[in-house]
C-alpha positions, -999 to +999 in steps of 0.1 A: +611+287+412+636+316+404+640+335+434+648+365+414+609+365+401+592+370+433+617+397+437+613+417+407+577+422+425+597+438+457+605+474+456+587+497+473+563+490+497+536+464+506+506+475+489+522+476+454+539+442+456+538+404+464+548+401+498+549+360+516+528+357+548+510+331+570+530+301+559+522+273+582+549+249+587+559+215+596+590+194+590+572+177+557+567+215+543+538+238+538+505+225+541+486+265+535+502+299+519+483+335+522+502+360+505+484+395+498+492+409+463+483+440+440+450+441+423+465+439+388+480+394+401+450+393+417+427+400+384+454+381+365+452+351+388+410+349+381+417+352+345+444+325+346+423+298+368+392+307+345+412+300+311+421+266+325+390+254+337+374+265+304+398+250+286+409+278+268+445+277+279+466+249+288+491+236+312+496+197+316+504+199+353+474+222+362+437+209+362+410+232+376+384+210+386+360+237+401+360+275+395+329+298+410+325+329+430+309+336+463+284+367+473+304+379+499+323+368+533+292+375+552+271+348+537+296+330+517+271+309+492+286+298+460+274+315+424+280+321+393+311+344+382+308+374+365+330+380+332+328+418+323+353+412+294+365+384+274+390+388+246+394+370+210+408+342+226+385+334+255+402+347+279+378+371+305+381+395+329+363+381+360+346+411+381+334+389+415+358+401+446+354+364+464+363+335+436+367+297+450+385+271+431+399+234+437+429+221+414+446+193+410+487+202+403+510+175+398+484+150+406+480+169+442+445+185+453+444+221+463+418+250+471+424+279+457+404+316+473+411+348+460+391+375+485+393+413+487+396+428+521+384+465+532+409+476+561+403+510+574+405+528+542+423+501+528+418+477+499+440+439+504+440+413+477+445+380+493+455+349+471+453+316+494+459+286+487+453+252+508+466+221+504+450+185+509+480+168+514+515+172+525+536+170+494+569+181+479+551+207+458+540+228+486+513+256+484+542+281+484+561+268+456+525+262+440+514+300+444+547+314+427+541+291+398+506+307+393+514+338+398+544+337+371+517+314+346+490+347+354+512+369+339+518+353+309+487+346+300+474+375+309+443+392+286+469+423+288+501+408+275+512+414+239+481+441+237+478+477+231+471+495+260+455+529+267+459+540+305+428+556+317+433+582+341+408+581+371+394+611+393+409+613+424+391+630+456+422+644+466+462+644+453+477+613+472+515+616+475+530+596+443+548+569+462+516+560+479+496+554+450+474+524+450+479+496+420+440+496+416+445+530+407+454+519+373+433+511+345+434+501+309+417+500+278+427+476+250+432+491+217+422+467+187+434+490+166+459+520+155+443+526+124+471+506+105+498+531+106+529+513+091+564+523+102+570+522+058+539+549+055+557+574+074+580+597+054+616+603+073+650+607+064+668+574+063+693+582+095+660+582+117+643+556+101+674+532+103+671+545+140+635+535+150+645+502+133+668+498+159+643+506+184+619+478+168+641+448+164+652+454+202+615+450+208+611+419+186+646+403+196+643+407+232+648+373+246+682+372+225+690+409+233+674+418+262+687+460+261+659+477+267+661+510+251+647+550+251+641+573+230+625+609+227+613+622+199+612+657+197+592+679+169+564+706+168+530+699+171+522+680+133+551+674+130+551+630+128+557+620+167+523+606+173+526+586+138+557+575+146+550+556+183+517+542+164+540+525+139+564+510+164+533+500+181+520+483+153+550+469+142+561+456+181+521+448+184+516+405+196+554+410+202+552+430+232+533+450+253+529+484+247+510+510+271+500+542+259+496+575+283+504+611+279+524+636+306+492+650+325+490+623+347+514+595+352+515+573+383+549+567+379+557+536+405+526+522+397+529+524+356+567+513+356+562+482+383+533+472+357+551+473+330+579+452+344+555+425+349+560+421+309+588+411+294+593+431+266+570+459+274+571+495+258+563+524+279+546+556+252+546+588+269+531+619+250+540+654+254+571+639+284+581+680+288+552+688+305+552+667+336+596+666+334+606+703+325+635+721+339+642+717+374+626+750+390+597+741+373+590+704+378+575+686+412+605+671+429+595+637+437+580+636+405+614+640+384+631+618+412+606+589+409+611+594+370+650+592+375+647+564+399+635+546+370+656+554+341+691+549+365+678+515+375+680+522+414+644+504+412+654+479+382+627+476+355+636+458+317+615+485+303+618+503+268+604+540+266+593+561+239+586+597+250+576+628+226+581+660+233+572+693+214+606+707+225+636+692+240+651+727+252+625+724+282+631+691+296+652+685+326+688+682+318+696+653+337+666+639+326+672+637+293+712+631+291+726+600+275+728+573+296+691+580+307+684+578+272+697+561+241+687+586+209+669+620+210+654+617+174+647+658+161+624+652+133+634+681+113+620+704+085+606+682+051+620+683+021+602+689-013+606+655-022+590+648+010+564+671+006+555+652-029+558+616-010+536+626+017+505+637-014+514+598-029+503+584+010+476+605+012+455+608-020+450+589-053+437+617-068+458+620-103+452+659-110+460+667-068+490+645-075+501+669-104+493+701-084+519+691-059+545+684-085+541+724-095+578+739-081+563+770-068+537+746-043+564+730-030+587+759-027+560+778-007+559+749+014+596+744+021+595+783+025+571+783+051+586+748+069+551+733+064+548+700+085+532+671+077+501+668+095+493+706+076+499+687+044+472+663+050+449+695+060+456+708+031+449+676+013+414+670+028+407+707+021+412+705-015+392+671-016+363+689-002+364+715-020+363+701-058+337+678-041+314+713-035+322+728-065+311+690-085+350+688-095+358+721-109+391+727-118+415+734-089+445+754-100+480+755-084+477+793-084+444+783-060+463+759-042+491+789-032+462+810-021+449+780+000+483+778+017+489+815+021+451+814+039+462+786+064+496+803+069+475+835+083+451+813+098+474+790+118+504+815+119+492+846+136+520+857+161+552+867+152+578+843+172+549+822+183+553+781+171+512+777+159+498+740+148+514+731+112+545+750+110+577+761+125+587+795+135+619+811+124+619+829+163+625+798+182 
């Protein structure tokens, strides 16, 4: 075993990371290991044993020949396990805090215990393992092994991930965060966005593509890269991460979070764990804005990260509704690769945007009228107003049983979501940008 992988694991402190303990020795080897690691290996590890013994996954060295849970450590009395989640492929999520298992490894016979500990205020995950025999593949060598096979077979890698932000009695400090403080939801689906769908000049599309076959080519390349991408609210950002996440999706792992409340250590020593893995932050500039204004162990965790003081193989793709307002040293190159401004449409755009988003042959032709689309260019319409507009002209020949909708209706439409939307002078509203900025 690579000595580099149990070290990826070590960077800040004990909690977060596998740390070796309680070896017993002798001059043949190792004949018991107990190592305590963070809750994410520990569910991993249940998931893993689980998948073998059912079957569902295979590994010609590994044979679990017994897999159950116990009540407690009080009264210790084998039952059945619990699965509160099992994926397409059979793999589950096994909820019990006290699973015993025996497996035979290279035709060696070993228990296997994975028990949660209360200390104090403290939560330990302790992975065990016991060996029958004194053999060359001792329980240390063993535990890396399955710790390193967990991973990849995790029911997390190569998904969609949402991070679900918890309620917290009190602020801890952010380097003491616990990893149980993390959870995820699995997204099935980003409602098929397709990186072709999404109307962009060709310098930033040739850009993302970049982004994408980094993703996909990883294990030849292996340059993770960042970008921001930095727009007005409408103006494509969201659309944009859930094409590269569709597009990198089974190829990667790809979490999902926004600015408000990001666990920093935690999320990034996650990550790692997946090789490739893309990091999606929404709305970056409001946890990293300009210096003055930014917690200071927040921005220095975040900059720990992107300088590769705490090393991590991570891309990132961050939005942000304006770049002016990030941290300078945050943002400069080296810390990150492109910032992508997805500027103003034009009125071909305008029309292309209609073609995605209706087959409706006489809205088509409204938008081909020169004074619609100049009122739109005029007023720096975004996209996601667009599709408004769209879904406010569908409804409306829909209520009127398909009365004839004029273009000189359609201007007044506009002009009645430009006052609607648009009410402050220098003030950037939803669905357009302001000349003040």
């Amino acid at each position: 075993m690579n000595r580099n992988f149990i070290n990826k694991y070590r960077r800040a402190k004990m909690e977060d990371f596998i740390i070796p303990a309680n070896g017993q020795n002798d001059d043949r080897g190792v004949f018991k290991y107990s190592m305590p690691v963070n809750a994410h290996i520990f569910e991993f590890l249940k998931t893993y044993l689980y998948g073998i013994h059912k079957k569902v996954l295979k590994n010609e060295e590994l044979e679990v020949l017994f897999f159950h849970a116990l009540k407690n450590d009080i009264a210790p009395v084998i039952s059945q396990y619990t699965i509160s989640y099992e994926d397409e492929n059979g793999l589950a999520k096994i909820d019990d805090w006290f699973i015993h298992s025996k497996i035979k490894y290279k035709n060696e016979n070993y228990f296997i215990s994975l028990v949660i500990v209360k200390d104090m205020d403290r939560i330990i995950y302790n992975f065990n393992v016991l060996g029958e025999s004194l053999s060359d593949v001792n329980p240390k060598k063993l535990a890396e092994v399955l710790i390193e096979e967990s991973i990849k077979n995790s029911i997390y890698n190569g998904k969609i991930l949402k991070l679900i932000s918890k309620p917290r009695s009190f602020m801890p400090d952010l380097d003491e965060e616990s990893p149980d403080s993390l959870e995820f939801e699995i997204i099935k689906s980003l409602n098929n966005t397709a990186m072709e769908d999404i109307i962009l000049p060709q310098e930033i599309k040739e850009k993302l593509n970049i982004f994408v076959k980094a993703v996909l080519r990883y294990n030849e390349i292996r340059k993770p890269l960042r970008y921001i991408l930095s727009g007005l609210p409408g103006s494509g950002k969201t659309k944009i991460v859930k094409g590269i996440a569709n597009a990198c999706a089974g190829k990667a792992t790809i979490i999902l979070t926004n600015a408000g409340n990001l666990p920093l250590n935690m999320l990034f020593s996650f990550a790692n764990m997946f090789e490739p893995c893309i990091i999606c932050i929404d709305d970056l500039d409001i946890a990293i804005r300009e210096r003055h204004e930014t917690h200071p162990r927040m921005l220095s965790s975040f900059l720990e990260h992107l300088d590769g003081f705490i090393k991590n193989n991570v891309f990132l793709l961050a939005t942000v509704n304006n770049k002016r307002i990030l941290d300078f040293a945050a943002s400069r190159p080296g810390r990150f690769d492109y910032i992508i401004d997805l500027e103003t449409l034009t009125k071909k755009d305008y029309f292309e945007i209609v073609k995605l988003n209706t087959k409706d042959e006489k809205i088509l032709e409204l938008f081909k009228n020169d004074d619609v689309l100049d009122a739109l260019v005029a007023k720096k319409a975004v996209g996601a107003f667009l599709v408004n507009l769209i879904k406010q002209i569908e409804l409306i020949k829909k209520l009127n049983s398909g009365a004839d909708f004029s273009a000189k209706d359609l201007l007044n439409l506009i002009k009645q979501n430009y006052e609607s939307f648009y009410k402050d002078k220098g003030k950037s509203d939803i669905g357009f940008y302001s000349e003040d900025l």
